[in-house]
C-alpha positions in Angstrom: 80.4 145.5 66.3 81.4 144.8 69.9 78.5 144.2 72.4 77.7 147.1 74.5 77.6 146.6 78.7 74.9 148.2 80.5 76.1 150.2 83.8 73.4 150.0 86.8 74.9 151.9 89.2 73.1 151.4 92.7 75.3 153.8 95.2 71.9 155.4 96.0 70.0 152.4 96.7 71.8 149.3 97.7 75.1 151.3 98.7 72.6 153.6 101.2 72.2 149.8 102.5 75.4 150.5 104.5 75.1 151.0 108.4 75.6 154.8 108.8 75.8 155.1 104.8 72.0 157.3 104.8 71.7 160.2 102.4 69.6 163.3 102.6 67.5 164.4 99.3 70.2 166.7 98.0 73.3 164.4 98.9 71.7 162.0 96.8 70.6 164.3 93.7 74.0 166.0 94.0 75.9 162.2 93.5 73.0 161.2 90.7 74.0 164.2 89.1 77.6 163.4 89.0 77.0 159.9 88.3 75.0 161.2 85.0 78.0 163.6 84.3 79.6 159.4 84.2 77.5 158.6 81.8 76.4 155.9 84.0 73.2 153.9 82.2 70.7 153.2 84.7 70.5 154.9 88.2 68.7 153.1 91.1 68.1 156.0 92.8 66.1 154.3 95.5 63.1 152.0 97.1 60.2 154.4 96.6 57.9 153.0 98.7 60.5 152.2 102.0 59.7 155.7 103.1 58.9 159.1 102.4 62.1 160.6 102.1 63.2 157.7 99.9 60.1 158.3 97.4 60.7 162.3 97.3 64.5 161.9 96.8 63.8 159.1 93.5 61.2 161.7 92.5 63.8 164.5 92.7 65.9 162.1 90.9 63.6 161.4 88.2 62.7 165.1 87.2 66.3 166.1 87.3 68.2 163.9 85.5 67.9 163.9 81.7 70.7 161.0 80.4 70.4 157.9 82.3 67.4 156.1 83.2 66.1 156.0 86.3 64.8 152.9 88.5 63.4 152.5 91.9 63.3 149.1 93.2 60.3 147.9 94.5 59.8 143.9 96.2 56.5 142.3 94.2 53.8 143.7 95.3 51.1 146.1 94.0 51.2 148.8 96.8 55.5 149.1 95.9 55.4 148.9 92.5 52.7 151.7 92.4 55.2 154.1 94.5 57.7 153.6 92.4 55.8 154.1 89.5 54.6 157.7 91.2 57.8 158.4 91.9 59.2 158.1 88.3 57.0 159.4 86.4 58.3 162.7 85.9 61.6 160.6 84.4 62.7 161.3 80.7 63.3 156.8 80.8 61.9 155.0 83.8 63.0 151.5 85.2 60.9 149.7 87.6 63.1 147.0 89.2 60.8 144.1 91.2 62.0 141.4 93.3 60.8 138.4 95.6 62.8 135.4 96.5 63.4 132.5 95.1 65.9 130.3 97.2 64.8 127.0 99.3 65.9 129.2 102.4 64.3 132.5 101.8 60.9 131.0 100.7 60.6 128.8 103.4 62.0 131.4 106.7 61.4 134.4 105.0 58.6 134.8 102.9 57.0 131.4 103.8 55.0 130.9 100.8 55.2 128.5 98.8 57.2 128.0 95.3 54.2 127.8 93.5 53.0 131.1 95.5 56.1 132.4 94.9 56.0 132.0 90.9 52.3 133.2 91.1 53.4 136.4 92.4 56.1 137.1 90.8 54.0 137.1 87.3 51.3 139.4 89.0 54.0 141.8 90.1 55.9 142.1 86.8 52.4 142.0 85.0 51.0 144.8 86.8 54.6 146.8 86.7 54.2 146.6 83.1 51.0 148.1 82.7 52.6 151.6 84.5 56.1 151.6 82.6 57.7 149.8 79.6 61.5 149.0 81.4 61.0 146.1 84.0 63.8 144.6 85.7 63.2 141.5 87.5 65.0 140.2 90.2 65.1 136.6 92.2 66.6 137.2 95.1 69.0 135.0 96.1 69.3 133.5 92.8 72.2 132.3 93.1 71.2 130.0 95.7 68.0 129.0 94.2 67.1 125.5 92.7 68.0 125.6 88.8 64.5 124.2 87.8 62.3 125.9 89.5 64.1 129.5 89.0 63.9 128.6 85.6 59.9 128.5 85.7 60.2 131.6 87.3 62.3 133.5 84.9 60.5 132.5 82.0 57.1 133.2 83.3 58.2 136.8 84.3 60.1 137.3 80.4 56.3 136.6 78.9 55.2 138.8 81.2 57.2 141.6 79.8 60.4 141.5 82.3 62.9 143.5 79.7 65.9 142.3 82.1 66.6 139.5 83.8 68.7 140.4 87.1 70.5 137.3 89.0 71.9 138.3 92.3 74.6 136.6 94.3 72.5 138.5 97.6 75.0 136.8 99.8 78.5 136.7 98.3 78.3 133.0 97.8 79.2 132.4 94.3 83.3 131.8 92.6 83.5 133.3 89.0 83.7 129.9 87.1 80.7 128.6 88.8 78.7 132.0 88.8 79.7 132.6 84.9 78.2 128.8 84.5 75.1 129.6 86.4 74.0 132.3 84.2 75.1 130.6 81.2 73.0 127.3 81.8 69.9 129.9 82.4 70.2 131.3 79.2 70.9 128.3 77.5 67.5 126.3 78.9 65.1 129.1 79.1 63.0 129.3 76.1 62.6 133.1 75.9 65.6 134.2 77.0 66.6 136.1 73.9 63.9 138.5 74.9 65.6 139.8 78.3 68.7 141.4 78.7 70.5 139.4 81.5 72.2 141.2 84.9 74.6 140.4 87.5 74.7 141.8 90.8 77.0 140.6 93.3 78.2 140.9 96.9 82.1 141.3 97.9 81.3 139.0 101.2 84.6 136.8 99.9 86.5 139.4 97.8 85.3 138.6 94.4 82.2 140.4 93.7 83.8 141.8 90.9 85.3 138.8 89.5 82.1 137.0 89.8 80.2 139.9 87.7 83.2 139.7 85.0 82.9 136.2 84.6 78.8 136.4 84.7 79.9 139.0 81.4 82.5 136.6 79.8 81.0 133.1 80.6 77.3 133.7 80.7 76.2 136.2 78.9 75.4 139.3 81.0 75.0 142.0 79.2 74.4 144.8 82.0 76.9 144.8 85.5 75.0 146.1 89.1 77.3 147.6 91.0 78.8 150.7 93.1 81.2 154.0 93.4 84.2 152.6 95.8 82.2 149.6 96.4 79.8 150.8 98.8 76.9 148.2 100.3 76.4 146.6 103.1 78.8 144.0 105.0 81.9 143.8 102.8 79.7 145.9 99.7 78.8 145.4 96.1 81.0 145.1 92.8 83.2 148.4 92.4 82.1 150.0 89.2 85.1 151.3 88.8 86.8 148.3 88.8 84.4 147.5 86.3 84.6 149.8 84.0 88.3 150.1 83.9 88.3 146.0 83.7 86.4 146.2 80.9 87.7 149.0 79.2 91.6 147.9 79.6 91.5 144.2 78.4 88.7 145.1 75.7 90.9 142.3 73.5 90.1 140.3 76.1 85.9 141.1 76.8 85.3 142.9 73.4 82.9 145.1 75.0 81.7 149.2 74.7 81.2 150.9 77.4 79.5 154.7 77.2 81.0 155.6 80.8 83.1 158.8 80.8 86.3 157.2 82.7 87.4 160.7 83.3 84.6 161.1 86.0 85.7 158.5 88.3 87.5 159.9 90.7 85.1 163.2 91.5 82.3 160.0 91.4 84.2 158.6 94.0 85.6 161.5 96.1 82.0 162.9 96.4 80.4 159.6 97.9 83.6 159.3 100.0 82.7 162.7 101.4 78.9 162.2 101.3 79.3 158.8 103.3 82.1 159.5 105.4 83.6 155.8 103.8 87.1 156.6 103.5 88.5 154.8 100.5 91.4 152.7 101.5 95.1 154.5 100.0 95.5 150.9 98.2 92.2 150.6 96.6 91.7 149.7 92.4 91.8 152.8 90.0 90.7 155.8 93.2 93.1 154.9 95.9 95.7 157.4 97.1 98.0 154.9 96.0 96.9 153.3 93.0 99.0 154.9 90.7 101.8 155.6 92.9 105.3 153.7 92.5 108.0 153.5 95.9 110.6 150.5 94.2 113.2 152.0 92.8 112.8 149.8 89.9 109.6 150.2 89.3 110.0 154.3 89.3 113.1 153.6 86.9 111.0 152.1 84.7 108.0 154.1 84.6 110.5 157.3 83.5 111.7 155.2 81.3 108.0 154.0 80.0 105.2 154.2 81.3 103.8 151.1 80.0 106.4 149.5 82.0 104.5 149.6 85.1 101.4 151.2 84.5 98.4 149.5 82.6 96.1 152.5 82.9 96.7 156.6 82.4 96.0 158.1 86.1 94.1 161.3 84.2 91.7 158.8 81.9 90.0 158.3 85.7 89.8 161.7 86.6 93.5 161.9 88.1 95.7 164.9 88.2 98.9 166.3 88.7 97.7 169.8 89.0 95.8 169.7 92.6 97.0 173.2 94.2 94.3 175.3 92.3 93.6 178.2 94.0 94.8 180.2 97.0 93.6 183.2 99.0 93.8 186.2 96.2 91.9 184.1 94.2 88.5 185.7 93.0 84.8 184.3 93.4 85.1 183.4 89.3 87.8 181.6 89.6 86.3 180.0 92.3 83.1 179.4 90.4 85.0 177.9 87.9 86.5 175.3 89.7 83.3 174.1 91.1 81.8 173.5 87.6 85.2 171.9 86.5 84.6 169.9 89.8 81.0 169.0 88.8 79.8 170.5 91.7 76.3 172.6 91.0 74.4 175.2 93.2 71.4 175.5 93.6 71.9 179.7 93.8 74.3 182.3 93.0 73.4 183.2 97.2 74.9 179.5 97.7 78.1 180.6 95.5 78.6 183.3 97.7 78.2 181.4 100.9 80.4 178.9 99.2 83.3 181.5 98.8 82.8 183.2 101.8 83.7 180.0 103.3 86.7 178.9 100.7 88.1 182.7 101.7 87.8 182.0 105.3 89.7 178.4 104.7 92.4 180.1 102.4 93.2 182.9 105.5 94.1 179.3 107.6 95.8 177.4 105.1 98.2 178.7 102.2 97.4 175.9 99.6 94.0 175.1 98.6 93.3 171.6 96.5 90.4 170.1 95.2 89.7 167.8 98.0 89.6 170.9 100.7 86.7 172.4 98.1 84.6 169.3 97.7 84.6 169.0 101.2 84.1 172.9 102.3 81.2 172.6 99.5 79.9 169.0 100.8 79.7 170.5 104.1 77.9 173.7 103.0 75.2 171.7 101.2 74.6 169.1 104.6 74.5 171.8 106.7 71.3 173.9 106.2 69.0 176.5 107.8 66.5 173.5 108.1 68.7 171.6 110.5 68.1 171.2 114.4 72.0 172.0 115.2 74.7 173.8 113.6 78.2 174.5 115.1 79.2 178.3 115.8 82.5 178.1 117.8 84.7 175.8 120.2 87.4 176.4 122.7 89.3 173.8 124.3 92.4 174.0 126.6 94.6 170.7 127.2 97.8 170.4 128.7 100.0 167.5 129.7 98.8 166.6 133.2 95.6 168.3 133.5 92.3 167.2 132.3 91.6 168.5 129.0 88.4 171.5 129.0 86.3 172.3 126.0 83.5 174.4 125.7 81.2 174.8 122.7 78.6 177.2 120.8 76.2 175.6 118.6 72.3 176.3 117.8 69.3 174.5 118.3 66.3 175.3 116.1 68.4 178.4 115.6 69.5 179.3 118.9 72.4 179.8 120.3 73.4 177.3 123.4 76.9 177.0 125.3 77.7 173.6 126.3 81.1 172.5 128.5 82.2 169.6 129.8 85.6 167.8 130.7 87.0 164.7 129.2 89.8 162.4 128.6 91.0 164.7 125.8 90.0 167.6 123.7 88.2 166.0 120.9 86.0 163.5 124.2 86.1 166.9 126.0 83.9 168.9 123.1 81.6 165.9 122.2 80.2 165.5 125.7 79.8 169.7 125.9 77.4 168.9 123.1 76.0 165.8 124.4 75.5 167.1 128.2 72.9 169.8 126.7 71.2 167.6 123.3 70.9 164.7 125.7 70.4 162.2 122.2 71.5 159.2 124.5 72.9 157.7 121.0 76.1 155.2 121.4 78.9 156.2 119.4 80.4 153.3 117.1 82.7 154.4 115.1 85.1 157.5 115.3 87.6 158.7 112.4 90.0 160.9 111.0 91.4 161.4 107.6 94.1 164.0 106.3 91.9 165.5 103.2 95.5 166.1 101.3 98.9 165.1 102.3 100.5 168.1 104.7 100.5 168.9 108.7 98.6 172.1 106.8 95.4 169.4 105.8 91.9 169.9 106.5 91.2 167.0 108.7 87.9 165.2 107.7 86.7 163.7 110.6 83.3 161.1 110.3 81.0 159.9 113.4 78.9 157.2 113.5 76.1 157.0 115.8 73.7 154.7 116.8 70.0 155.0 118.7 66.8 153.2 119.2 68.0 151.0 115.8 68.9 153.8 113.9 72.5 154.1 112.5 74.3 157.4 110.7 77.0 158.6 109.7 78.3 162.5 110.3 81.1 164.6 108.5 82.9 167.9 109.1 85.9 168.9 107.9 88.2 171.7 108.9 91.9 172.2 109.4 91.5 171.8 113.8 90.7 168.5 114.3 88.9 169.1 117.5 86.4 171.6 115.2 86.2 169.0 112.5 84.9 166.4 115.5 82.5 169.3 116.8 80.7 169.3 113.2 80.5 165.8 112.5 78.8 164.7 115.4 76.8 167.6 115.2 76.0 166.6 111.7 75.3 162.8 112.7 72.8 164.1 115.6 71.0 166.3 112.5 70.3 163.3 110.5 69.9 160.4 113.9 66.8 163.5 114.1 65.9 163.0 110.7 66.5 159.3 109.4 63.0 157.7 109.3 62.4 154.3 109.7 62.8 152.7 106.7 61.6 148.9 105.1 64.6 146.3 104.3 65.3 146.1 100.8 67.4 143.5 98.4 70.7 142.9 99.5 
């Protein structure tokens, strides 16, 4: 019997880490949702105790989600570890995941305790974690980094305290696969009780091999559970790809001799919905979900994959949730059909009313554009569920005028607390023309850092997807709105980024 490898998928937690990358309550129990539909193991759905949205969205995580178990992280203390615990306990399996640091550098400019403070409180923190749930994870951060013989007194003081797995992160990106798979090995090897912990990678993508290093960790030391993230998502260059991962270790299984319980079939909608959540387009030549990834242009290589597929091709494009069927529905299409597609989308509503709000706007998009594909729905429906009666601003309408020699003139609608305002401005073109219409009457002062456009399918007829990033007072998010007028689409998103830069509490630093 093949070993099976444990999936800890922490989009919601350390992917969230990403500047701009904050998630509402609902984005982030729509993606645990889908991530459950993946069969994913262990969700992190968050740090319960780095603020109160974070606590209420692991809660809403906890009570909704049936099939994987879920963990907040917490760092090793009492007042933490007590959140979390509050925050999961209406979970059908609960993880409490603990850390505190255990590198020369950390201790000393971080923390500045002392090792031996350090290993005292890491055996309070797991002891007291244990009392409130049964599943402990354990991490020292920056493992990697740490002195072999004194992390070793740490781990095995935290296994007899009840730690059921044993996480080693690579915090910074530091490690190279033979050395990493080493590492872990040699901890195994001289820690007395190690055969009572399950043993974890988690690593960072700072030099490109995040996933290499978490492969080897599997295959040279030992590991049997992988930390990681849909498209990759964390902060600086992100976290292991877990599709990359999966698909890895489900493709060479002569190789790693491993099960897996993932549904491969649910990677792409994974990925296309925190794409869309995020605004983190995925590059067209990224592993297993880019645009390209199982497209051919040589000559030869085309030859041969019409000749066999094998020739060129060491996965199926629909065992990950491609298709060559995208044009689903059009505008004589009927709500059921529409309804449908959502479920076969893995989209879910909260209410029939939000169905019908749904297809009032799918109609709406189908009158503008003849061919309607999956990607224009998840985003129509990604941007129906940001974009609530709760929020401060919501678009209504925009008109701009631009002509070749004249400064360009916009002037837009949109509501504050429910009201309607009109906003108009000049600018150095349409899209800088409607922004500062919005900006001369919200006044946010914010700075924006990043500006972006993406074709949501492949014709001049696409919805563009445009995300803004903004940042204020310390505070950086991200905004999204679709829609096939580029100039609208900008309208929304930073309309959309000013809703959440309103919204986004301050919120405590967590693992890397």
């Amino acid at each position: 019997m093949a070993d099976k490898l444990i999936i800890f998928d922490t989009t919601l937690r350390d992917g969230e880490q990403s500047p701009g990358a904050s998630m509402t309550r609902d984005e982030k129990l729509r993606i645990a949702r889908q991530l459950e539909r993946l069969k994913v193991d262990v969700i992190e759905a968050g740090f319960a105790a780095s603020s109160n949205g974070d606590f209420e969205a692991v809660q809403a995580i906890a009570n909704a989600i049936k099939d994987s178990t879920i963990c907040s992280l917490s760092r090793a203390n009492d007042r933490d570890i007590s959140r979390a615990a509050e925050a999961l306990s209406g979970a059908n399996s609960a993880r409490i995941h603990t850390f505190i640091a255990t590198s020369p550098l950390h201790m000393e400019k971080k923390l500045r305790m002392s090792p031996d403070q350090v290993l005292e409180q890491a055996k309070q923190s797991v002891r007291f974690a244990r009392n409130l749930v049964g599943d402990i994870e354990f991490s020292p951060e920056d493992g990697y980094r740490s002195d072999m013989d004194f992390l070793c007194r740490v781990l095995e003081a935290v296994i007899a305290e009840g730690a059921t797995t044993i996480n080693v992160p690579d915090t910074v990106g530091y490690a190279v696969p033979e050395l990493y798979g080493e590492f872990i090995r040699t901890l195994r090897e001289r820690i007395p009780n190690s055969d009572k912990a399950i043993w974890s990678v988690h690593c960072h993508n700072d030099l490109g091999m995040a996933v290499a290093n978490s492969l080897a960790g599997v295959k040279i030391g030992g590991a049997r559970q992988v930390e990681c993230t849909i498209n990759g998502l964390g902060e600086r260059a992100g976290n292991c790809s877990l599709e990359e991962i999966v698909m890895a270790v489900k493709t060479r299984k002569d190789y790693f001799n491993l099960e897996l319980g993932i549904d491969t079939r649910q990677i792409l909608a994974a990925s296309r919905m925190v794409s869309q959540t995020t605004g983190f387009v995925v590059q067209p030549n990224k592993a297993v979900v880019g645009a390209n990834a199982f497209a051919h242009a040589s000559g030869i290589h085309q030859d041969g994959v019409l000749k066999a597929r094998d020739t060129y091709e060491i996965m199926r494009a629909e065992d990950v949730g491609w298709t060559a069927n995208k044009i689903i529905l059009g505008k004589l299409s009927g709500r059921n059909a529409f309804k449908q597609r959502l479920q076969d989308l893995g989209v879910e509503m909260h209410s029939e009313s939000d169905v019908n709000t749904a297809f009032a706007k799918f109609k709406e998009l189908a009158d503008r554009k003849s061919e309607i594909f999956d990607e224009d729905i998840l985003a129509l429906v990604s941007e129906e569920n940001i974009h609530n009666d709760k929020e401060q601003f919501g678009f209504v309408s925009l008109s701009q005028h631009s002509e070749t020699g004249e400064r360009p003139q916009a002037s837009v609608i949109f509501t504050v607390d429910g009201k309607e305002v009109h906003g108009q401005s000049d600018g150095n073109g349409p899209v800088d023309a409607s922004l500062k219409a919005i900006e001369s009457l919200v006044k946010s002062g914010a700075e924006m850092v990043l500006y972006s456009v993406n074709a949501i399918s492949g014709s001049t007829e696409s919805q563009g997807e445009v995300t803004v990033r903004l940042q204020n007072s310390g505070r950086v998010v991200n905004g999204v709105g679709s829609d096939p007028d580029i100039v609208v689409a900008s309208a929304k998103a930073y309309l959309s980024a000013l809703n959440k830069l309103q919204s986004t509490a301050d919120r405590v630093a967590a693992q890397g």
